[in-house]
ROLOVO-232036 format. One record per residue (C-alpha): residue in three letters; x, y, z. Coordinates in nm, 2 decimals, decimal comma. Layout:
<tizas>
TIZA	Ala	X	Y	Z
...
</tizas>
This chain:
<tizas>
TIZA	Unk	0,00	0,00	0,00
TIZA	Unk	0,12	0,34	-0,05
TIZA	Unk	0,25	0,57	0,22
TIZA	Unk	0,16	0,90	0,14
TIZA	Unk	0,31	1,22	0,40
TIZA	Unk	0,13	1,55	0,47
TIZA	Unk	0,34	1,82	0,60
TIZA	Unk	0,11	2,12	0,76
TIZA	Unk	0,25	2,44	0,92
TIZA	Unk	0,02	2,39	1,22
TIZA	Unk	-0,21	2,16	1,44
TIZA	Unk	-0,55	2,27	1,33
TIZA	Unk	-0,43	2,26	0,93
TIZA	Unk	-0,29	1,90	1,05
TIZA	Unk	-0,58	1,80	1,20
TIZA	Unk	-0,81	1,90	0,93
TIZA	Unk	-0,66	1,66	0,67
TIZA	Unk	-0,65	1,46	0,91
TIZA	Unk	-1,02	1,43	0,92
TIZA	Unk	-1,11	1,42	0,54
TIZA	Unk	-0,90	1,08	0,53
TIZA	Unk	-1,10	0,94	0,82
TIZA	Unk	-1,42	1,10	0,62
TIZA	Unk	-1,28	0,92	0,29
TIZA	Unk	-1,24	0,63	0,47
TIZA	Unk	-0,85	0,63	0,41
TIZA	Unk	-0,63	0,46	0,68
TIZA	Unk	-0,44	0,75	0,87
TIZA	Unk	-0,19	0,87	1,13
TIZA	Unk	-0,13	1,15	1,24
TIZA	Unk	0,17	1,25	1,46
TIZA	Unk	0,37	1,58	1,63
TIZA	Unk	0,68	1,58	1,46
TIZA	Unk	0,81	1,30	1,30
TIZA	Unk	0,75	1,02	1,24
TIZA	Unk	0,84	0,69	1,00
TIZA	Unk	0,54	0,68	0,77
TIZA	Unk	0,28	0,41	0,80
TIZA	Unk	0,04	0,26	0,51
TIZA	Unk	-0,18	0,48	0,40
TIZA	Unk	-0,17	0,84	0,46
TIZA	Unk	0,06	1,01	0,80
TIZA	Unk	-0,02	1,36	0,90
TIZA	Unk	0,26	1,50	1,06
TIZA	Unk	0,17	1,88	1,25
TIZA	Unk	0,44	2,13	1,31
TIZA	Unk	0,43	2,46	1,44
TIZA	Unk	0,62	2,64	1,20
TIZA	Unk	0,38	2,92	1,11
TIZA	Unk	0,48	3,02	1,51
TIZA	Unk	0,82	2,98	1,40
TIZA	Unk	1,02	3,28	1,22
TIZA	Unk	1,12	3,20	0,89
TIZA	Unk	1,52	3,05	0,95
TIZA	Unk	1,33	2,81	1,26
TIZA	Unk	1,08	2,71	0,98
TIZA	Unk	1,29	2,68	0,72
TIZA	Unk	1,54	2,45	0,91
TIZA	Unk	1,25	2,27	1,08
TIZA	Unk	1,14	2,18	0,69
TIZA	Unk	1,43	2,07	0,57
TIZA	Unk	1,54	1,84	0,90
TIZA	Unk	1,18	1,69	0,82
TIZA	Unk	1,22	1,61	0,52
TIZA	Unk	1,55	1,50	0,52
TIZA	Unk	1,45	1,20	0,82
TIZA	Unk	1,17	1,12	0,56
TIZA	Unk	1,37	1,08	0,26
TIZA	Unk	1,52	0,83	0,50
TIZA	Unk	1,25	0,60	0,61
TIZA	Unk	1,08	0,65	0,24
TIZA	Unk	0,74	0,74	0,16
TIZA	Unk	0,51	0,72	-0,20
TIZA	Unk	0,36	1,07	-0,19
TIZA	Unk	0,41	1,45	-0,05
TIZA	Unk	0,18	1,68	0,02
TIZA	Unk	0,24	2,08	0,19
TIZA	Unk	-0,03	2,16	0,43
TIZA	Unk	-0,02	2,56	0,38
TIZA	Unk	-0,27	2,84	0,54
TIZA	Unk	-0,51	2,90	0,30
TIZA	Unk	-0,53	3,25	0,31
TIZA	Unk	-0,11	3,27	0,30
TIZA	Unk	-0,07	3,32	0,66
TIZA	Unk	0,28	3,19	0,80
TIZA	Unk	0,58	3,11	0,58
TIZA	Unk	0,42	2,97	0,30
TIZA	Unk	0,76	3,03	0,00
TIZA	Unk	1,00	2,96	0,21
TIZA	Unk	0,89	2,63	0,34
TIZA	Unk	0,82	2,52	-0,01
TIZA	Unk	1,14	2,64	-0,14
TIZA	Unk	1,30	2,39	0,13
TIZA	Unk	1,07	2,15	0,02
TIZA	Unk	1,18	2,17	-0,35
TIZA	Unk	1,55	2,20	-0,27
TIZA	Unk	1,55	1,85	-0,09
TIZA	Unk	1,36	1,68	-0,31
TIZA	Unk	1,46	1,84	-0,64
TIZA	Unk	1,17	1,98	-0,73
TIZA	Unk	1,13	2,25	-0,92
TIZA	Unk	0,73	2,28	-1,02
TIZA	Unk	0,48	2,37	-0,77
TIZA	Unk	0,10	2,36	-0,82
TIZA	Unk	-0,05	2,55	-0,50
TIZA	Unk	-0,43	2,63	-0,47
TIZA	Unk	-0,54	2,76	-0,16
TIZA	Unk	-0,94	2,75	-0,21
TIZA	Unk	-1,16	2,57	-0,07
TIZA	Unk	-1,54	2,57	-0,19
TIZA	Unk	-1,65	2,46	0,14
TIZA	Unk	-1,58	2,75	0,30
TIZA	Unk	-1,61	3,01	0,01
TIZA	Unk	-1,22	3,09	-0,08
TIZA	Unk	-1,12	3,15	-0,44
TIZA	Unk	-0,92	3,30	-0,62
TIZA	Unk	-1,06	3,51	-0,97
TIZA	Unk	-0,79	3,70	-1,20
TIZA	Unk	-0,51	3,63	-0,97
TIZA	Unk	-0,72	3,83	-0,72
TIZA	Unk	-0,84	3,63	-0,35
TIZA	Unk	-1,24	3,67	-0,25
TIZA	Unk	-1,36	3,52	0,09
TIZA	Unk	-1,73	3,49	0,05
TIZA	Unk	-1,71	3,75	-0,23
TIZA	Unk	-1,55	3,97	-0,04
TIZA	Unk	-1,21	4,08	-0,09
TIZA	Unk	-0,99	3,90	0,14
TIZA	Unk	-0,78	4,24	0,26
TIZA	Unk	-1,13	4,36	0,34
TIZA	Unk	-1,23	4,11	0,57
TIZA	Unk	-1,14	4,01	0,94
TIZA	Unk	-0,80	3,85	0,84
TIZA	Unk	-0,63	4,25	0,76
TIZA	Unk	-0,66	4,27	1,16
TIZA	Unk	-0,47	3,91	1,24
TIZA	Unk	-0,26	3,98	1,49
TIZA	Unk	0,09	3,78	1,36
TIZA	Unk	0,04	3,81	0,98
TIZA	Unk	-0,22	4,04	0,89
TIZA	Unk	-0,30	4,07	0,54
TIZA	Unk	-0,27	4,37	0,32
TIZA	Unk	-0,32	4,28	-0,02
TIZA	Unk	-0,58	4,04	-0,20
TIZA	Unk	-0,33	3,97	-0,48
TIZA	Unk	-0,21	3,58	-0,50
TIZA	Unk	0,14	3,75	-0,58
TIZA	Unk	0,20	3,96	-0,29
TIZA	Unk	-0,01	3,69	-0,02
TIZA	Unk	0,27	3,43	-0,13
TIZA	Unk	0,60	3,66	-0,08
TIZA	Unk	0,90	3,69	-0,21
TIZA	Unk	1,08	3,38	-0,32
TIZA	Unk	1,33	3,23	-0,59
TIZA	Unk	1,09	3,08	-0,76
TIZA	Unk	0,89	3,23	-1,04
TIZA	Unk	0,58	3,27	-0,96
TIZA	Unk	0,28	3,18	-1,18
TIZA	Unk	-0,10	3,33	-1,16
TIZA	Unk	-0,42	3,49	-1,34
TIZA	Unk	-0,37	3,54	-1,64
TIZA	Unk	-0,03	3,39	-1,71
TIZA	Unk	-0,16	3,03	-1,68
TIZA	Unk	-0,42	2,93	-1,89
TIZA	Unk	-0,41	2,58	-1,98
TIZA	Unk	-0,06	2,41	-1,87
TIZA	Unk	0,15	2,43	-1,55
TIZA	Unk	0,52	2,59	-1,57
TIZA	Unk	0,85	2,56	-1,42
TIZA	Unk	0,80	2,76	-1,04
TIZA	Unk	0,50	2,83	-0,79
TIZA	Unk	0,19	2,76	-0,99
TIZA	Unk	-0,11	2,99	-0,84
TIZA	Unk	-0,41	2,91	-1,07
TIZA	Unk	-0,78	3,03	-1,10
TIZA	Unk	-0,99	2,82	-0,91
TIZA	Unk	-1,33	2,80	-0,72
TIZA	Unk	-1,45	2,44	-0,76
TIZA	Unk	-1,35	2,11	-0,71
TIZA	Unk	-1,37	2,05	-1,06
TIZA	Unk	-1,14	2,37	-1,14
TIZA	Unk	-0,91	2,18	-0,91
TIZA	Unk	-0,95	1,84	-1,06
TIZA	Unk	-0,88	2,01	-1,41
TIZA	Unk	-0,51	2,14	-1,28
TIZA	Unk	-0,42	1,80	-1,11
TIZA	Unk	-0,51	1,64	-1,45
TIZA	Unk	-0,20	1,85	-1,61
TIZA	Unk	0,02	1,77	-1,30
TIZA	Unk	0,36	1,62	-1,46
TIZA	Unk	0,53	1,36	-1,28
TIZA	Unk	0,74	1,50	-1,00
TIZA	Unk	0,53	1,79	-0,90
TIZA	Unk	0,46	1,92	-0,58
TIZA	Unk	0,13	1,98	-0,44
TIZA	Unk	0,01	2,25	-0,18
TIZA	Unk	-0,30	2,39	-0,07
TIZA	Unk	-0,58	2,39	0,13
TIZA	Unk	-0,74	2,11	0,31
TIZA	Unk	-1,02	2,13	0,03
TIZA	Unk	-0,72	2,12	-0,23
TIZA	Unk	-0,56	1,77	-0,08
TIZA	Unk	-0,90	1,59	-0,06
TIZA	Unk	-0,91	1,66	-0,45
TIZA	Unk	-0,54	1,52	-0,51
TIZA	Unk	-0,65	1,17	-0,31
TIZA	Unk	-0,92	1,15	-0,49
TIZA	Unk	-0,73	1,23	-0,82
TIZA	Unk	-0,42	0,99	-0,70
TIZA	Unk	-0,50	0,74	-0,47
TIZA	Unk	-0,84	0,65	-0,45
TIZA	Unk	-0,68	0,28	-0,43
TIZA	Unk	-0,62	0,36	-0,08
TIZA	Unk	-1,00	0,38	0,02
TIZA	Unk	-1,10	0,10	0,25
TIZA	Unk	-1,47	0,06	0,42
TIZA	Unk	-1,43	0,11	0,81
TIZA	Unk	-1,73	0,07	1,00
TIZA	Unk	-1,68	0,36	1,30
TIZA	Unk	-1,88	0,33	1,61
TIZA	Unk	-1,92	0,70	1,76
TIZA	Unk	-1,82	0,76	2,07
TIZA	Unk	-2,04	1,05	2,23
TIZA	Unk	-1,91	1,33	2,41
TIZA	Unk	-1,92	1,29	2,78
TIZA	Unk	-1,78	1,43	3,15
TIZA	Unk	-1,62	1,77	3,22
TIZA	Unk	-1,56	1,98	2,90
TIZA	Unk	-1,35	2,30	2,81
TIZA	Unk	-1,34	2,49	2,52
TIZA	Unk	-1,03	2,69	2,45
TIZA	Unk	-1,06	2,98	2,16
TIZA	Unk	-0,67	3,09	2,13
TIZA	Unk	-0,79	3,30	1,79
TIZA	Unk	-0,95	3,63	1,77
TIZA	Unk	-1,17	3,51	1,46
TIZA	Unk	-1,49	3,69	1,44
TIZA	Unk	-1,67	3,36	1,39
TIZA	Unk	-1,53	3,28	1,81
TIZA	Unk	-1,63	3,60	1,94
TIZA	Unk	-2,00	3,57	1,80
TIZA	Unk	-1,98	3,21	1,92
TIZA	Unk	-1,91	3,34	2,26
TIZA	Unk	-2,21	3,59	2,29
TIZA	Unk	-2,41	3,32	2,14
TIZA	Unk	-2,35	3,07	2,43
TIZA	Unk	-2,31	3,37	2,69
TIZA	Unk	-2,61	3,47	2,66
TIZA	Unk	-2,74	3,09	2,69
TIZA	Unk	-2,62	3,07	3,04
TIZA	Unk	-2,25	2,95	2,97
TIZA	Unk	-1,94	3,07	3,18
TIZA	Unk	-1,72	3,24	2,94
TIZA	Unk	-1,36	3,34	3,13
TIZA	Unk	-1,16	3,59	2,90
TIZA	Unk	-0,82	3,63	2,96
TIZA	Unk	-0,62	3,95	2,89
TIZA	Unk	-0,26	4,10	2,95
TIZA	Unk	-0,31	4,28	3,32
TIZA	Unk	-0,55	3,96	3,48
TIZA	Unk	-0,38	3,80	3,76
TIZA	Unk	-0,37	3,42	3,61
TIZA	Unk	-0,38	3,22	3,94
TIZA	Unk	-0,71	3,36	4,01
TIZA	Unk	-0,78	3,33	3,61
TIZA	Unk	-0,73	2,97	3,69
TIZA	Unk	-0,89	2,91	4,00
TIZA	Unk	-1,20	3,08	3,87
TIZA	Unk	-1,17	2,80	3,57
TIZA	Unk	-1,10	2,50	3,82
TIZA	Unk	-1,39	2,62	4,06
TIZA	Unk	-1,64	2,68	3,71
TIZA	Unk	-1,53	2,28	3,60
TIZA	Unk	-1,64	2,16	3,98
TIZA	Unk	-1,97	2,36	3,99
TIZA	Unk	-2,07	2,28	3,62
TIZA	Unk	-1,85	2,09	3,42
TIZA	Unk	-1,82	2,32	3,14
TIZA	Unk	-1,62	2,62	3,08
TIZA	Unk	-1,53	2,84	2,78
TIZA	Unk	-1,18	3,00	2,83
TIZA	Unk	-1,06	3,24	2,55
TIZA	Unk	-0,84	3,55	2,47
TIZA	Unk	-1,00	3,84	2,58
TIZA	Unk	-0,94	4,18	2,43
TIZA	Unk	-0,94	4,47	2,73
TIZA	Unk	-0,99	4,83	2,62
TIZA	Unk	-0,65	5,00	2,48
TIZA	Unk	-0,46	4,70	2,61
TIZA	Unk	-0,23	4,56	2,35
TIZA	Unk	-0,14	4,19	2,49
TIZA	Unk	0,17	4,01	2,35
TIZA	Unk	-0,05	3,69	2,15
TIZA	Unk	0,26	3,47	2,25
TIZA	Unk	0,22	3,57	2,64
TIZA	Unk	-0,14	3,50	2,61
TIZA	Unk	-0,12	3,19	2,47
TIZA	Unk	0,12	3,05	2,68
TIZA	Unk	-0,11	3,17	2,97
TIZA	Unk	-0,43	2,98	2,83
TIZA	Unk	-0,25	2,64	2,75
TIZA	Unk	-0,04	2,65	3,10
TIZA	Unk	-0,43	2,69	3,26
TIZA	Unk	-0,55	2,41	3,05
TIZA	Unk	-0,26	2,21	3,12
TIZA	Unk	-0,34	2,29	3,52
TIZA	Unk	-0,75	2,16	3,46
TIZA	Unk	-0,67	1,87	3,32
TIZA	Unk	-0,35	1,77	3,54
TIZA	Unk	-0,61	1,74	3,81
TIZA	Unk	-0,76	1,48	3,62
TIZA	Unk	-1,13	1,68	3,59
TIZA	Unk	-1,12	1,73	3,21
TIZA	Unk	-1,31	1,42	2,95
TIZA	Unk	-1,37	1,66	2,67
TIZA	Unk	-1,11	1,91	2,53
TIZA	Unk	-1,23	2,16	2,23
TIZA	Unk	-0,95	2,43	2,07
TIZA	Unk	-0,98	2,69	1,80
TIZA	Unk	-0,66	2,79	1,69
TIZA	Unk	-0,36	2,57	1,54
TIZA	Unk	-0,09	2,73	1,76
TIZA	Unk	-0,28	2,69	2,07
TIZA	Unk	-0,35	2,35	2,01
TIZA	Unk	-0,01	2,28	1,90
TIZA	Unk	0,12	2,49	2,28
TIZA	Unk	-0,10	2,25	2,46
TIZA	Unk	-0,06	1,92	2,28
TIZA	Unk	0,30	1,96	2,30
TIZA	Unk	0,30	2,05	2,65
TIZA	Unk	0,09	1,71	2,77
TIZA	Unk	0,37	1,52	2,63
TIZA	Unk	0,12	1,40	2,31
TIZA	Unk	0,34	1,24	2,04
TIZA	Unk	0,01	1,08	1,80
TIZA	Unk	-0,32	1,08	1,79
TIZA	Unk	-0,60	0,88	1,69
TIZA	Unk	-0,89	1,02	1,53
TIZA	Unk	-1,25	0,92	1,57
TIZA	Unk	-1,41	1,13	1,33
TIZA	Unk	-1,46	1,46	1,11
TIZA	Unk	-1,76	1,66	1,29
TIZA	Unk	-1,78	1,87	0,97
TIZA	Unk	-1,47	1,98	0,72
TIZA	Unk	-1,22	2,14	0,98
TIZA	Unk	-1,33	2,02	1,27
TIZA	Unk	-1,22	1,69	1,39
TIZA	Unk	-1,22	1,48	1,73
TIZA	Unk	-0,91	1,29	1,88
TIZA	Unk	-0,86	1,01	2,07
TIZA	Unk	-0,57	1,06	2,28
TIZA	Unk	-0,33	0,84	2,56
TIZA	Unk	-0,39	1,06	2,83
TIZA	Unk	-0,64	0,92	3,10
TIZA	Unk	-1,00	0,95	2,93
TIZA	Unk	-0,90	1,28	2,73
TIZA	Unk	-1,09	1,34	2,41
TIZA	Unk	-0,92	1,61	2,22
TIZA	Unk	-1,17	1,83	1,93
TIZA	Unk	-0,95	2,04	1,66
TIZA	Unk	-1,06	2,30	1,44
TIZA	Unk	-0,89	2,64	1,26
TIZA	Unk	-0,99	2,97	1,45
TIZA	Unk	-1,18	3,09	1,13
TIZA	Unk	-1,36	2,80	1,07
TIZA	Unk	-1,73	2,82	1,24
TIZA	Unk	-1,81	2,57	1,53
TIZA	Unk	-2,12	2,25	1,41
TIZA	Unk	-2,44	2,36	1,56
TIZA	Unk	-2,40	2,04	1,75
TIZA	Unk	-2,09	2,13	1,94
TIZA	Unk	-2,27	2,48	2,06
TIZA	Unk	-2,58	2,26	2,20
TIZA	Unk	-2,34	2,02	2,40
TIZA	Unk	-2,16	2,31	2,52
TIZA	Unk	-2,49	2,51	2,64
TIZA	Unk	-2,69	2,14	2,75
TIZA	Unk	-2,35	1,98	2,92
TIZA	Unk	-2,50	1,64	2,76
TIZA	Unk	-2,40	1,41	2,42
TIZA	Unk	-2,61	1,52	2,08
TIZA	Unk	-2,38	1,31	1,87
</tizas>
């Protein structure tokens, strides 16, 4: 069987891939760091887009350079679909290890509503500099043009207009919207090629290149149960009209913010777990303060880290790759095993520690209507 390897620049990316080969019913491991590949398809996380560009660049090519090692059929770069983190350069390492020197990146995804039209990037028709993402507070985005989102680099770079009908030598950017715009590129993939993209992007290149690897799994679901926290380490307007919604439901919601004195920030989430068995914790922005996002996330996984050290926690859910990544890494979690895809992005893990049950998604995807009831109702929907 093959052995095909995903690379992605951060947990949540990771875990969304993750979850469309458990959707597609293609065998898959997933693992922090890596890892020799197994049958099938390995997800291997990093936390690169945390990383500045010489840490992610080295981290890249060390990775792939153990791979080339052990072997593996297929690569494929998990990249931020909107550009965010170091997108070029970890492809340029990428390319330089395995001599590559053709790239065929799409970041769209139709589930979502990303595309790209004339070279140009549109969120939900909307322009993506004019949307939420210009205020991200470690890469915000200036500019809707596929040319300046990827960044300078050594390779050509290919887009709009420029490719019409056949892929060239360099970063290929295409047009695309659809699946089938998608397929049509991966048809005119020559051999040797390396793909990038979106999580949308990678479901069409197994489909398009190993289908072979689809095997019927019946999966029993496991519902949700026990204490629960929900951690939202991004500022995405999707979390903070999540929080209102459940607020105003009756759920504690515990912001955190630069000045907060964190023992009592965590007390106050210790004491909310014993009287209810739910909380919400999350970033919390406090009138003119500017909090350092590294600080703060540090702060919310070392909390997390205190809940479930006491052994109280069943059900951990995170928004955010880098926060995931901050806690996964600091319970000592070196796999995971995934029960299923809730909905594209947003996937549930089984995990080695005690009873823990771990749920993934990226900060700008939207939460399942299911996981907001459970959180409100402290009972299983699933």
């Amino acid at each position: 069987m093959e052995k095909v390897v995903v690379i992605a620049d951060d947990m949540s990316g990771a875990a969304e891939l993750a979850g469309i080969c458990s959707r597609l019913e293609i065998p898959v491991s997933f693992s922090i760091g890596f890892c020799t590949p197994k049958e099938g398809v390995t997800v291997i996380a990093t936390d690169t887009r945390s990383m500045s560009e010489a840490d992610a660049r080295k981290e890249v090519k060390t990775l792939i350079q153990q791979l080339k090692e052990v072997g593996f059929s297929g690569l494929f770069k998990k990249a931020d679909s909107v550009f965010r983190g170091h997108v070029a350069a970890e492809i340029e390492e990428i390319c330089d290890e395995m001599d590559v020197e053709n790239v065929l990146f799409i970041p769209v995804n139709p589930y979502t509503d990303r595309k790209i039209e004339h070279g140009e990037y549109f969120l939900q028709d909307i322009s993506l500099s004019q949307t939420s993402f210009s205020k991200d507070p470690e890469y915000p985005i200036g500019s809707s043009n596929v040319r300046d989102l990827i960044g300078p680099s050594k390779f050509l770079v290919h887009y709009g207009s420029d490719l019409v009908d056949q892929l060239k030598d360099g970063i290929n950017i295409p047009d695309a919207q659809s699946f089938e715009d998608m397929d049509h590129w991966l048809e005119r993939s020559p051999k040797g090629i390396l793909h990038a993209g979106s999580g949308a992007f990678f479901e069409a290149y197994l489909t398009q290149f190993y289908s072979t690897l689809i095997q019927k799994q019946s999966r029993a679901k496991i519902p949700f149960k026990g204490n629960t926290v929900m951690v939202l380490g991004s500022a995405h307007e999707y979390n903070k009209n999540f929080i209102l919604a459940v607020e105003a439901e009756g759920l504690t919601c515990l912001g955190l913010h630069q000045s907060m004195d964190y023992q009592s920030y965590v007390q106050e989430a210790k004491k909310n777990i014993k009287d209810s068995g739910c909380v919400l914790l999350y970033i919390q922005e406090h009138k003119d303060e500017k909090g350092d996002p590294v600080k703060l996330k540090k702060a919310l996984s070392d909390t997390v880290i205190a809940l479930i050290n006491e052994g109280s926690i069943n059900e951990l859910l995170i928004a955010g790759g880098a926060t995931s990544y901050a806690i996964i890494d600091k319970l000592g979690i070196g796999s995971m095993r995934v029960l299923e895809e809730l909905c594209p992005g947003v996937v549930r893990f089984n995990t080695d520690v005690d009873d823990l049950k771990i749920t993934i998604k990226p900060g700008s995807y939207p939460w399942p209507y299911s996981i907001k009831h459970y959180m409100i109702q402290s009972k299983s929907v699933f």
